[in-house]
N, C-alpha and C positions, 0 to 999 in steps of 0.2 A: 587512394589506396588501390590495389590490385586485390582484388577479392579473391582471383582464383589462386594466387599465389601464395594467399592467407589461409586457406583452405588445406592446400597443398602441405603445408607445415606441420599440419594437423595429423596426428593416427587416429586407427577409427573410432578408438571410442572415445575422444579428446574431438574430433568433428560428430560426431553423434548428439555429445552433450553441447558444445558450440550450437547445434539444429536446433538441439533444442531452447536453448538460450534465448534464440536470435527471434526465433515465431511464435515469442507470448507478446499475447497481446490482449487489452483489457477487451471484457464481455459483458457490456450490459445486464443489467436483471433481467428484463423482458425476455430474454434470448439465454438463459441461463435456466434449464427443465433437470426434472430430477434420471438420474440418481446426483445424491448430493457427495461428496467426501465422508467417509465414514468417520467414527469417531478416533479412533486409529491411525486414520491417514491425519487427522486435522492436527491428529500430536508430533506425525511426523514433518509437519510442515512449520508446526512450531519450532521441534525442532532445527531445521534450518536455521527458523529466523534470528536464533540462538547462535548460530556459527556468524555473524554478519562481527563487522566490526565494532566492538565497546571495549573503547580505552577506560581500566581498570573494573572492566567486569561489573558496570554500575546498571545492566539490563533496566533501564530508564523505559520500559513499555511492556504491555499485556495487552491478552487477546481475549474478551470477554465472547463467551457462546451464547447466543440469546434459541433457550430451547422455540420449538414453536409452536407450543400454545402457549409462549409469553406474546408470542407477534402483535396480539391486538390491543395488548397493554401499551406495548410500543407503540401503536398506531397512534393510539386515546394521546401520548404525549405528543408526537407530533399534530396530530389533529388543536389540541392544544394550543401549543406554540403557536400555529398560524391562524387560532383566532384570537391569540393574544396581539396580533403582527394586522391585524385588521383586515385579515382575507377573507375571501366573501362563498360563503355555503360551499360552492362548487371548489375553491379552492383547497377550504379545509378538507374535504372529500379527497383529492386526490392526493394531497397530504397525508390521511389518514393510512390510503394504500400504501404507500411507502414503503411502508414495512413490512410487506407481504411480497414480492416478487424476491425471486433467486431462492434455490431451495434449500441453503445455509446463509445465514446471516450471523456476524461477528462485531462486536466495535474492535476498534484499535485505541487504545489510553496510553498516555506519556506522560513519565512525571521527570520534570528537570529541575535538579540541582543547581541552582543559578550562583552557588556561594561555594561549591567545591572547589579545594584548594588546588587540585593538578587535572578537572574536566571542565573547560570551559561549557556552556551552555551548547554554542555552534555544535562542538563534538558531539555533546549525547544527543541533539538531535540529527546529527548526520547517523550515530548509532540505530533511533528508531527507525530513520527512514531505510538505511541498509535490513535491517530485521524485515520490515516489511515488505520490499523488493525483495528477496530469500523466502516469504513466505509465499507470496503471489508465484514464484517463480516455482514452486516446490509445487503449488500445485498444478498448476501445468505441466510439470513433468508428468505427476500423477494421473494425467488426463483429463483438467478440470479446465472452467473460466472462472474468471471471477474479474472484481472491477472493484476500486475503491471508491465510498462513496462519503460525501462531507456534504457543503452549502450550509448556508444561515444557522441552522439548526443544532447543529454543532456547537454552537456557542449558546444557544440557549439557555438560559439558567436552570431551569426545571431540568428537562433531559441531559444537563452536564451533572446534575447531580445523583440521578437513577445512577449511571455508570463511572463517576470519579470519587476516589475520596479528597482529602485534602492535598493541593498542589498539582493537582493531576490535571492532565486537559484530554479533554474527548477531542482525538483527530478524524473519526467519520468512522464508518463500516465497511466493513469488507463480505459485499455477495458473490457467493460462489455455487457453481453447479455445473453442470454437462452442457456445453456450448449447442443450440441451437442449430446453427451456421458457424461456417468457417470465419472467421475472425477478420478484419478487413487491416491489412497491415497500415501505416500510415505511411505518407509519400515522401517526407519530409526526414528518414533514415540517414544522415550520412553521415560517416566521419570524418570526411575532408572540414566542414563546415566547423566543429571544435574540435578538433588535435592540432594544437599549433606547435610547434617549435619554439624556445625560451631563446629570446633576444634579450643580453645582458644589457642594461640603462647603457645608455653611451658613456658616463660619468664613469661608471663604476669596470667599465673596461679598459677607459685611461687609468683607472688608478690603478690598473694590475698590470700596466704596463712599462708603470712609471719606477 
């Protein structure tokens, strides 16, 4: 593709928002310091996640706020979990931390309908994940980083149960706050590499010709 010519297409405030699109990029904890999203912006980023797309409006996900002087509650469970998982002192320790970097922390929960009669499963989960790319992206408009975060733990049985009710699955958390450092884009951007062009089966081109 011709980028400059992509660009070119663009008025300004259609390539503004493009700018901004193009240079989110996830921010580790570590590197995520306060100030955090206020409680205000955190609604209007829900809101986004709300515009993504859900065939018949079945908003199959939520965004839990974990205040923080919950954090150490949270810790205690993952500390938990990985001395259930047979890790050794130093590891439950840095387990424990977890839950303490980034100066908001969120989970993300998804509940799918696996027996709906006109949303397949595939759908509402391409539904959370669009909500959730519209929330990450929302906040970076607003000036934030944030990063989502999952591994092992997430399935956990204990900690799937503080944050699901029934049918729900814990997809990880979402930490966000004022990036540190400039964001390191990734090298691997292209869209030559998937946009292809639809090539009809060869079959099915003789039979439109037949």
């Amino acid at each position: 593709m011709n980028n400059s010519a992509e660009w070119a297409s663009c008025d300004p405030i259609c390539r503004d928002a493009m700018k901004q699109l193009l240079t989110r990029h996830p921010v580790g904890p570590k590197h995520l310091l306060p100030p955090a999203p206020t409680e205000e912006q955190v609604c209007l980023a829900v809101a986004a996640a709300l515009r993504a797309p859900d065939h018949q409006k079945l908003v199959p996900f939520r965004f839990v706020l974990i205040p923080d002087d919950a954090r150490p509650l949270l810790g205690e469970l993952f500390a938990d979990s990985a001395r259930r998982s047979g890790k050794t002192d130093d590891e439950i320790a840095i387990e424990r931390d977890r839950a303490m970097p980034g100066p908001l922390l969120l989970a993300f929960v998804v509940r799918i309908e696996n027996d709906h009669p006109r949303v397949p499963p595939h759908e509402q989960w391409l539904a959370a994940g669009g909500a959730l790319s519209n929330f990450l992206t929302a906040l970076h408009v607003m000036g934030f980083g944030a990063k989502m975060l999952s591994g092992r733990k997430a399935a956990d049985p204990a900690i799937c149960n503080a944050f699901c009710g029934s049918g729900e699955t814990l997809v990880g958390w979402i930490a966000a706050g004022t990036a540190s450092q400039a964001p390191h884009p990734r090298e691997n951007d292209n869209p030559d590499a998937i946009l292809r062009r639809w090539q009809p089966p060869q079959g099915l081109q003789d039979a439109s010709q037949s």
